[in-house]
N, C-alpha and C positions, 0 to 999 in steps of 0.2 A: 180121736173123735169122741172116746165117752168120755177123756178126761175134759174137755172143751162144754160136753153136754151137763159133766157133776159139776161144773162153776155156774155153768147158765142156772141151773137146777138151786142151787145157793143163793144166788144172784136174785131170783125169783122172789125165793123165800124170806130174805133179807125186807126186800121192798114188799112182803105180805105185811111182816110186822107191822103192827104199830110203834109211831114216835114217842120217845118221852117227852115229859115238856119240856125239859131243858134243850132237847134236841128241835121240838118245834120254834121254840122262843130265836135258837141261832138261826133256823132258815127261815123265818120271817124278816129279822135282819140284813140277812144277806139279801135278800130280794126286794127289800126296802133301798137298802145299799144301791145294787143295779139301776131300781128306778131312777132314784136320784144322780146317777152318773148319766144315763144315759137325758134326762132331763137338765141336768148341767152342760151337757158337753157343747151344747152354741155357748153359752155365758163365757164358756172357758176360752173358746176358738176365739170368741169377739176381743175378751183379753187378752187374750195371745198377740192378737192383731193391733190392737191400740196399741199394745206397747210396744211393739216392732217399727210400728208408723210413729211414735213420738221418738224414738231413739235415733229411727231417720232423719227425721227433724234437725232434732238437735247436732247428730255428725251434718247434718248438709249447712246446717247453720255456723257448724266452725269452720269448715270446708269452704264455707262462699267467703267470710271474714277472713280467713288466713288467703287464699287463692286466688277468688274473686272478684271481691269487693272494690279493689285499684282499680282492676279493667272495663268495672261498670260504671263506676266513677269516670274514668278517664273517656270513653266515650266520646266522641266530640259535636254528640248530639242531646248529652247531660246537661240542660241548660241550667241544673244547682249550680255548676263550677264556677260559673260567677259570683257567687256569694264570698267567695273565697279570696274577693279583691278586697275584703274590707278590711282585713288584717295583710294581706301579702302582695310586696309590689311587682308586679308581672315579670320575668324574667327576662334576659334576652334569645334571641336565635343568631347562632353563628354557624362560620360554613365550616368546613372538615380541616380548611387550613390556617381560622382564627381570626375570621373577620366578621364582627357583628353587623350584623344586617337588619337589627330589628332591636330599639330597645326603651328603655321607660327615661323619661326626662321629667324632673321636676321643677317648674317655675317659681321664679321668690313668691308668689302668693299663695305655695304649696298643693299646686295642683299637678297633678303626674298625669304626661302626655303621653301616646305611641311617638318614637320615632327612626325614622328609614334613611339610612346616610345615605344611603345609594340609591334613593328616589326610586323612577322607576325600572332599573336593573333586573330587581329579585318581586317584582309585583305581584305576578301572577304564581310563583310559586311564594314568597313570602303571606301576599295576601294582605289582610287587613282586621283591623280589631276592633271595628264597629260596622253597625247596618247587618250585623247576625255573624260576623267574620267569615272569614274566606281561609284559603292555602295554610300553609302550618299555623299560622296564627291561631289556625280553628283546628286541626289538626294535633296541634302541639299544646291547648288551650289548660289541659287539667295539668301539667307538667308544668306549666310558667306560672300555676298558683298554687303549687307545692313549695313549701320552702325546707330545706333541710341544713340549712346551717348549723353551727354548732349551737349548744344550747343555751351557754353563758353569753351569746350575742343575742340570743332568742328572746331569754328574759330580760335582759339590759334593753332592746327595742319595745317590750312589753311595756317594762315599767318607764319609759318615756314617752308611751302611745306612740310610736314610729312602726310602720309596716315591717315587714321582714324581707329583705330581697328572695324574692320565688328562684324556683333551679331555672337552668338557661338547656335550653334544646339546640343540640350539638349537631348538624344539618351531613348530609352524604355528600353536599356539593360540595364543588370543587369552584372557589373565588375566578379564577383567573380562566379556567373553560367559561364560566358563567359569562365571563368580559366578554373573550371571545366572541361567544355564538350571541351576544346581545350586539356587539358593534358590528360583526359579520353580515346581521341583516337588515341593522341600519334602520332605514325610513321603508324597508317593504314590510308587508304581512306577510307573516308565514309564521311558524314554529321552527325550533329545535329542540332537540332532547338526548341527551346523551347516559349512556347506562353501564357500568360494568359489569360485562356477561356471568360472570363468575359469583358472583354476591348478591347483582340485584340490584345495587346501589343506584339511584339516579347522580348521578354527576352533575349537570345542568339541566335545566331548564326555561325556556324561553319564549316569550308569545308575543307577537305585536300586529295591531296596534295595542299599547299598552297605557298603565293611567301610574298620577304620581299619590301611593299610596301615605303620602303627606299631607296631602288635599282631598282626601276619603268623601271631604263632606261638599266639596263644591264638584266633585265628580257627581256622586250621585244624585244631587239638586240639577246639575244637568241631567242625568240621564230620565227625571223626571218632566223633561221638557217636552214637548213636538219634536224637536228637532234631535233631543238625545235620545229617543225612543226607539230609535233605529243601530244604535252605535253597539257596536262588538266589543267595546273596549276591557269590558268585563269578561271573556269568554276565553279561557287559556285553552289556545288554539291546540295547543301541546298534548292535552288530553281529553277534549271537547271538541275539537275541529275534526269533521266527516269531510274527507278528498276522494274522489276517483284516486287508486292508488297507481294509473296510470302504468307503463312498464316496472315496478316494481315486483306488481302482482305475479309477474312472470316465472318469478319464483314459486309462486304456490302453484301455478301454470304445470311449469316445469316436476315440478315431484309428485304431483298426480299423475301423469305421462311417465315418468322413473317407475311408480307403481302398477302403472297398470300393464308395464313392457319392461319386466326385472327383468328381463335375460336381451332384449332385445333395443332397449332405450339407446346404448350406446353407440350401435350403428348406425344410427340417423341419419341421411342425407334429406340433403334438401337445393334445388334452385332457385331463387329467390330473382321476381321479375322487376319489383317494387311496386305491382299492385294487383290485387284478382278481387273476383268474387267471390265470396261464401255464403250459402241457402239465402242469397239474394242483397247480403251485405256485403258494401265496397271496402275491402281494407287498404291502406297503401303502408309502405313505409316513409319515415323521413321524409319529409319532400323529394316523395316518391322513387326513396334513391334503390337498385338495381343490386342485391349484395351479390346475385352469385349464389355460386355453389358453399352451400352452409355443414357444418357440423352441427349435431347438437350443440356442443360449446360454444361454436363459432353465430346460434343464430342468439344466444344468450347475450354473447358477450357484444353483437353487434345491433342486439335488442332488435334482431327483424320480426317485423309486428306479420307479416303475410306468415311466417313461418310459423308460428307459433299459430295462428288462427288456422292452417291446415293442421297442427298437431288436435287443438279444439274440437276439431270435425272427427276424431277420433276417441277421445274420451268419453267413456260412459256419464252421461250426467249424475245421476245418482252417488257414484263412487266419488265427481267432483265435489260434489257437496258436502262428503264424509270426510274427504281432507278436510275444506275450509274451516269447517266447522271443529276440526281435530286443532285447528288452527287458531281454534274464538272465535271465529267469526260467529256472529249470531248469537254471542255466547256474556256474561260475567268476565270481565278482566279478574286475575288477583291483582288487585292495586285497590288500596284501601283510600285514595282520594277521589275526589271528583272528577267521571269520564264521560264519554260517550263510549256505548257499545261498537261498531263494528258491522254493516250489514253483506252478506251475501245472497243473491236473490234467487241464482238456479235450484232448480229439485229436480227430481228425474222427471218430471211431466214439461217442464219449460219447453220452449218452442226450440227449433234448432237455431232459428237468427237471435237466438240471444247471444249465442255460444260464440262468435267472434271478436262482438264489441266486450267481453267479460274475461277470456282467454286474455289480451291483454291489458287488463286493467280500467276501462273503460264500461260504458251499460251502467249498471245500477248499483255495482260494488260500490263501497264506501267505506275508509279506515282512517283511525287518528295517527296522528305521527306514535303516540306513546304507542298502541299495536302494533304496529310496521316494527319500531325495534322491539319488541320484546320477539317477535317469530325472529328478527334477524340475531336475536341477542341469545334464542334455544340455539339456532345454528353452530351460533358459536360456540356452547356450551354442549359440545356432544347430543344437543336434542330434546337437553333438560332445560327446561325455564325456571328459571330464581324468582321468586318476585319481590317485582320494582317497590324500593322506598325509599323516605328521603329522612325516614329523621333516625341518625344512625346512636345516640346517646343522652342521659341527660345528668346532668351536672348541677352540683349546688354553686354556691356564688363563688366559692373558694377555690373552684375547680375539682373537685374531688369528683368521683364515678356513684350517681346513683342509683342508674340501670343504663342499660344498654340491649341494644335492638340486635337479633342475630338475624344474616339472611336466612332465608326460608327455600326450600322445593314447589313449587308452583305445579311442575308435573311436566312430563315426556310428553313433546310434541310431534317428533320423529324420532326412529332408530339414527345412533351413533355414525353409523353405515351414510344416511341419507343424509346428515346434517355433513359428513367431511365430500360425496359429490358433490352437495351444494357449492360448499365451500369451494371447491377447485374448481367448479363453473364460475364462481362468481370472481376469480381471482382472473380471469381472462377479463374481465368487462373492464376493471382497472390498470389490467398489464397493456391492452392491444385492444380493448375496446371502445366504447362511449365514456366510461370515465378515462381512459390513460391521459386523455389532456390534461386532468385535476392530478391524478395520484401515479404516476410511471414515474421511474427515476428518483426518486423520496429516499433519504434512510431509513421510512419504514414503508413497510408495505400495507395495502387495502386488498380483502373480497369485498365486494358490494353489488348496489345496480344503479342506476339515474333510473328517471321516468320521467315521461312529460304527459301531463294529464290534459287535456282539451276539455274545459266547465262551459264552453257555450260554440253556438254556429259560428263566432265572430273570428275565429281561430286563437283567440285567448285560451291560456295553459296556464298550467302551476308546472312547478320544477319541482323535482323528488329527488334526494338521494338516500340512500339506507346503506349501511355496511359497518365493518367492523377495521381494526390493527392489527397487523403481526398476525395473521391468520393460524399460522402454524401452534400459536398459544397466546389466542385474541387478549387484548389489555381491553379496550372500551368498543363500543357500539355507537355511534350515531347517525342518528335521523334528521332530515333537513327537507323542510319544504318552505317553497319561497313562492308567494303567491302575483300571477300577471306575471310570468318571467320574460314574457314574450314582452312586456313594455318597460320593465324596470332593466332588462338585462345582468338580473343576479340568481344565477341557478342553486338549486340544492346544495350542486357536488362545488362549486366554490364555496359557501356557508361550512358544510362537514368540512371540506380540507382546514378551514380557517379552526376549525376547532381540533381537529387530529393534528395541526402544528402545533397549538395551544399545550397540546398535554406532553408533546416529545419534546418542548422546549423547555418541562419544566424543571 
């Protein structure tokens, strides 16, 4: 303590003295010093900051030109890309297995035309290349006025003022599925669309009634008529068409009911009258046909509409809606072309008589074929969705590789668990059920489901089928709706078989 007290004591005496000047002249400085630090110190923070934000700049500015820049570019809503016909002549689009289906013709008066060998075949996914373009044409539009040829043809077509041939867009279909499911449905309306569960890939696509995208411009002069103002001709049914998805839905039916009774779903009984009431709705089956005593599997695979409308009466609404919606419904497709959404209408507040006509597919539901296979196409795929595309490469004129598209994860739509019951319920519907007349006895086999959707009082339907191959390690996925089945007599699950022979024959 007193040595603590004889420092304070020094301490004291120290700061009695007075400063010399030299001692005063340095703490005037230093306190000079401080002021001005602390009077700088925003100046300094604000430079700090500029140059942090201009160095960003400049890394985000090589960062978008090296990373970027193509896929703003390519865009297929960058209406520059057309500038880019003035030196480069548009490419072609071919399918996976080498058939061009889309390509530039030059006439002796040197005028370079679109043209479509295969008329209207590939329409509604080809598309067209004027009146704002359509289907890969617009899709594929920044890539067919890129040209990457070698260099010594580059400049040699320079120095002759000749265009450069653009790369060609290398397509995911499949020619001969394409045939198929285009002569399959003939003179009806409907879609198909066929997918491989594993990648993604669309295989085919199909919409009719359809146009010949050779005649682009006496199409659309009609459509501006009285009389064309009503036509559908333009509208690919395939991913714009909204159906009752009729007994298909049965499926998302079905695994709500799996979920909402995991321990108890599989003992199911049921007797089926072929017709009852439900909170005041008549449902029947079939032309009111009688099934009996049902299994779960058995009311699936014999698509009894009463059955499934008593499982309805039991499902939590709320929770139905968490499915559907786990399902897209109401939701963004991944599918980077032109759709329609997908509507489902129940919420937990809906009335109970919605709940019959909706249970099987019927009420206010509405889905495109391309949705229908994508849930059937997660099924397949342990539960994971790939998402659907169609343009799998792109190639310079020479054929050489100068990008290429990899499938993508889209995201879990069910557990691994859910998507193989599905699968072994659905594999009853084509062994011994409503499909076995299309697909029993085949060298390969189908899980799937039909559906017959009823669109007015008149008893006019669409025909549905959805399903996949070889269940056990699915190859492809198709969907088929064929519209008026009840008067043309060409159903869904005829259309999809014509197309599952198409690919095991190839």
């Amino acid at each position: 303590m007193k040595e603590k007290k004889k420092k304070q004591d020094r301490s004291s005496a120290n700061r009695s003295q007075p400063l010399t000047p030299e001692e005063e002249l340095i703490a005037k400085e230093k306190q000079r010093i401080k002021k001005n630090k602390i009077k700088n110190r925003p100046i300094v923070v604000i430079t700090y900051l500029m140059v942090t934000v201009f160095v960003g700049m400049i890394a985000y500015v090589i960062y978008f030109m090296q990373f970027k820049a193509e896929t703003v570019i390519a865009n297929s809503r960058n209406v520059r890309q057309d500038s880019f016909a003035k030196t480069v002549e548009r490419g072609d689009i071919i399918t996976s297995d080498g058939v061009v289906i889309a390509t530039s013709e030059t006439d002796e008066a040197g005028n370079t035309n679109r043209s479509y060998p295969y008329s209207n075949m590939f329409s509604h996914l080809v598309g067209y290349d004027e009146y704002g373009k359509a289907g890969l044409e617009l899709a594929g539009n920044f890539y067919m006025l890129r040209s990457h040829i070698n260099i010594f043809e580059r400049v040699y077509r320079e120095l002759k003022e000749e265009k450069n041939r653009g790369d060609n867009v290398i397509t995911t279909v499949n020619y001969d599925l394409q045939a198929a499911a285009y002569n399959a449905l003939g003179s009806c309306k409907g879609a198909v669309i066929a997918i491989e569960p594993s990648t993604g890939k669309i295989l085919c696509m199909v919409s009719k009634p359809d146009y010949d995208p050779n005649d682009i411009e006496n199409v659309w002069s009609y459509l501006q008529t009285e009389e064309g103002s009503e036509s559908t001709i333009l509208l690919n049914r395939a991913t714009q068409g909204l159906y009752a998805p009729g007994s298909t839905f049965k499926v998302v039916s079905l695994l709500e009911f799996m979920r909402e009774n995991p321990t108890t779903y599989n003992s199911y009984q049921f007797h089926c009258d072929g017709n009852s009431i439900f909170s005041g709705v008549g449902i029947r089956c079939s032309n009111n046909k009688a099934h009996g005593d049902l299994s779960l599997a058995d009311a699936l695979a014999y698509s009894c509409n009463v059955s499934f409308a008593t499982i309805g009466e039991t499902l939590d609404k709320g929770s139905y809606r968490s499915t559907a919606e786990e399902l897209l419904f109401n939701k963004d497709l991944p599918y980077d072309g032109t759709y329609n959404s997908s509507q489902f209408r129940i919420t937990a507040d809906s009335p109970d008589d919605a709940i019959p006509q909706t249970v099987i597919g019927q009420g206010d539901t509405k889905i495109t074929p391309l949705h229908n296979a994508m849930i059937m196409s997660a099924i397949a795929n342990d539960g994971v969705l790939m998402k659907p595309y169609t343009i799998d490469s792109i190639e310079n004129d020479d054929g050489a590789k100068v990008k290429t598209f990899r499938s993508k994860e889209a995201g879990t739509l069910m557990t691994a668990d859910e998507a193989n019951i599905l699968t072994d319920y659905m594999k009853g519907v084509c062994e011994y059920g409503t499909g076995s007349g299309y697909f029993s006895g085949l060298s390969y086999s189908v899980a799937g489901k039909t559906g017959t959707a009823e669109f007015d009082n008149e008893g006019n339907c669409n025909s549905w089928f959805v399903g996949f191959s070889d269940p056990d390690d699915p190859d492809i996925v198709v969907c088929a709706i064929t519209e008026q089945s009840n008067v043309t007599g060409v159903t869904g699950a005829w259309v999809a078989r014509q197309v599952f022979d198409a690919y095991y024959s190839k």
